[in-house]
C-alpha positions in Angstrom: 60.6 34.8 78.0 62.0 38.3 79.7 60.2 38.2 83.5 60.7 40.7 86.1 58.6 40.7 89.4 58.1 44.1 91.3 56.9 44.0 95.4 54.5 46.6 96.5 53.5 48.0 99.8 50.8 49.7 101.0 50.5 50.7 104.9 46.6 51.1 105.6 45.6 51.8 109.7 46.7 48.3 111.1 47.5 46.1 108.0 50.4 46.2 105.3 49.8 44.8 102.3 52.5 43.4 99.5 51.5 42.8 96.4 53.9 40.6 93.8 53.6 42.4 90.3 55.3 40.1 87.9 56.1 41.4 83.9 56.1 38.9 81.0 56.8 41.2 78.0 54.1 43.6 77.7 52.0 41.6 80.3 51.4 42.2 83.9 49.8 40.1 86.7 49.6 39.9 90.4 51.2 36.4 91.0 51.2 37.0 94.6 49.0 38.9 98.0 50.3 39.0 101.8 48.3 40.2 104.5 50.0 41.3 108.0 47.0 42.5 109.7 47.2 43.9 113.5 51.0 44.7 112.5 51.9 47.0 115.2 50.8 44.6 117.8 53.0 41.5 116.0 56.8 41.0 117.5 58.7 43.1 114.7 60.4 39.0 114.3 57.6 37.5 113.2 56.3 40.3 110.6 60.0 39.9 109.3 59.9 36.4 108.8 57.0 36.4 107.2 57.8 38.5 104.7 60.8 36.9 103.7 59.1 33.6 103.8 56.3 35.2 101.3 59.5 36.4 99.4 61.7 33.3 99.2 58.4 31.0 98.5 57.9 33.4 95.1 61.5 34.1 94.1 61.5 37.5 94.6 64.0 37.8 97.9 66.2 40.4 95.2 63.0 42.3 93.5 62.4 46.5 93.1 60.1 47.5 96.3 57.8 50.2 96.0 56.2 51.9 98.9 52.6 53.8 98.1 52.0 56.6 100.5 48.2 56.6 100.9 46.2 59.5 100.4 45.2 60.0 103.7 48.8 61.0 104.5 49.3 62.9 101.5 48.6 66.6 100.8 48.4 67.9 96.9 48.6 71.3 95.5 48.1 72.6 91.9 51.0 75.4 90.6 50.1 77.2 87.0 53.5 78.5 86.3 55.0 80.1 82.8 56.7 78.3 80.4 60.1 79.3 80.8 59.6 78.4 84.9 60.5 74.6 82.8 63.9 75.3 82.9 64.5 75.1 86.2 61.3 73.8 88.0 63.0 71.6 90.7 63.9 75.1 91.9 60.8 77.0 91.4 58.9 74.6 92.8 60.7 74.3 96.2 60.7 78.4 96.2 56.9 77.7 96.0 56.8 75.1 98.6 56.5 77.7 102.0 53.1 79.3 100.1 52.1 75.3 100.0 53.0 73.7 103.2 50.3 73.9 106.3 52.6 75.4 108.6 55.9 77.4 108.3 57.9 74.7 110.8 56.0 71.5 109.0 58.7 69.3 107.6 57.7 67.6 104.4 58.8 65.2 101.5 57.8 66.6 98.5 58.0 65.5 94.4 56.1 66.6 91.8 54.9 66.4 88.0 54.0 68.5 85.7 52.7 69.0 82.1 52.7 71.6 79.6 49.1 73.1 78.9 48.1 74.9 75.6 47.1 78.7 75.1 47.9 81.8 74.5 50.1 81.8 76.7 51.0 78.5 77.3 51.3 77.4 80.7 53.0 74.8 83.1 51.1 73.1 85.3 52.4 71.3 88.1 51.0 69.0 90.7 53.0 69.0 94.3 52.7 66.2 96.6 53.8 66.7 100.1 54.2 64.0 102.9 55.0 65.3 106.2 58.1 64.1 107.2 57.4 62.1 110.5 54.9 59.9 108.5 57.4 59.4 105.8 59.6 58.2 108.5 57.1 56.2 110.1 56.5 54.2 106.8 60.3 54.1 106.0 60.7 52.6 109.9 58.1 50.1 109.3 59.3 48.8 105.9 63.2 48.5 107.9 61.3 46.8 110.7 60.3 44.2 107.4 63.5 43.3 106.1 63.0 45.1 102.8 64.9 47.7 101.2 62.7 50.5 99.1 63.5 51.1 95.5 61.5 54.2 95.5 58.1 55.8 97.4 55.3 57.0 95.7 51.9 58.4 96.3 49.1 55.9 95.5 47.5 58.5 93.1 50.4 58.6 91.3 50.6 54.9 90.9 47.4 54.7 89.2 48.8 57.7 86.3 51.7 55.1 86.3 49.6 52.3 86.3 47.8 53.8 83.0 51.1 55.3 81.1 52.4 51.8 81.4 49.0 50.0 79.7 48.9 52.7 77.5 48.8 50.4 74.2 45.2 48.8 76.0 43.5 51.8 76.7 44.8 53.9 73.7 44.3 56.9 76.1 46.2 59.1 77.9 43.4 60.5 80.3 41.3 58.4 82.8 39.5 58.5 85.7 39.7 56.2 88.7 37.4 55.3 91.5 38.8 53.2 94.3 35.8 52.5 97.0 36.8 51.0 100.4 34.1 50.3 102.9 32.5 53.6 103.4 34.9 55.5 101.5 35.7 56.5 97.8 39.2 57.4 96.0 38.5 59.6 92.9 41.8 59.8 90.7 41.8 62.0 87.6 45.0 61.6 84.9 45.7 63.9 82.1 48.5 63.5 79.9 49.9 60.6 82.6 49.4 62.9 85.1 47.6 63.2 88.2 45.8 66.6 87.8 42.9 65.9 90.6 43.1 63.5 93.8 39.9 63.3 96.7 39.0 61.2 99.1 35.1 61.1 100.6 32.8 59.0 102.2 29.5 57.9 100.2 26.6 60.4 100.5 23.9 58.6 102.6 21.6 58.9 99.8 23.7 57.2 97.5 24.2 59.5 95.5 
């Protein structure tokens, strides 16, 4: 049987999570959790032996790491662009990027995905996702400070558009909407055509409603 295992991380106020993804086929599971709460007041030893503990204990010491930005860190913009901006979006896009970023000396990370909408005329459009650079940093530091080397970062909205591309077959759609709630708080996550086209973040009216 053809296995892979993937590790994710997720940095949330004082705890880092990794989560063990493991593929059998067409199948995944979560064969594995670790917890490192109160992180920044642990010796950077210890967090770094427990994580490769957690690692060697599952087999997965050699395994693709992916690090989720969360969305608290991450700032999104919607671009409608012509058609024939497809040719060479990387560049339009970061032409666009000083009418995007909240400051003209902010440094950011930025990626993006887009997908072709139908009219007359059709259009592009493009979601942007920006990560100021000193968080991106911080995460990246943190991850070093861990013993693991990242495979790629992505923005936790994002994963969930990846999360339902690659399930695809079970939910025989290609649009969905997702609602994360955490204590007090709610994640709303809207995919078209695998991708993220809406992304907020709120606390629960009092009323419940």
């Amino acid at each position: 049987m053809i296995r892979s295992k993937c590790l994710g991380i997720a940095i949330e106020g004082d705890v880092i999570y990794l989560s063990l993804v493991e593929r059998k086929l067409n199948r995944f599971q979560i064969c594995a959790l670790l917890k490192l709460p109160e992180w920044s007041s642990t010796p950077v030893p210890e967090l770094k032996k427990r994580t490769a503990d957690f690692l060697a204990r599952h087999k997965a010491a050699d395994c693709q790491t992916v690090l989720l930005i969360p969305r608290q860190e991450t700032v999104m913009r919607q671009l409608i662009l012509p058609l024939d901006a497809e040719a060479n979006l990387g560049k339009v896009v970061e032409y666009q990027l000083v009418n995007l970023v909240p400051g003209e000396d902010a440094q950011v990370a930025h990626d993006y995905a887009s997908f072709r909408q139908e009219g007359t005329p059709g259009n592009l459009r493009v979601s942007v996702f920006l990560v100021f650079q000193a968080a991106m940093d911080r995460h990246l530091g943190i991850c070093q400070d861990l013993g693991i080397r990242l495979a790629r970062v992505v923005p936790s909205g994002v994963a969930f558009a990846n999360y339902l591309s690659v399930l695809e077959e079970h939910f025989k759609t290609r649009t969905g909407l997702f609602l994360i709630p955490a204590d007090q708080t709610c994640q709303v996550v809207g995919v078209l055509e695998k991708r993220v086209l809406a992304w907020h973040e709120g606390s629960f009216p009092v009323d419940g409603k």
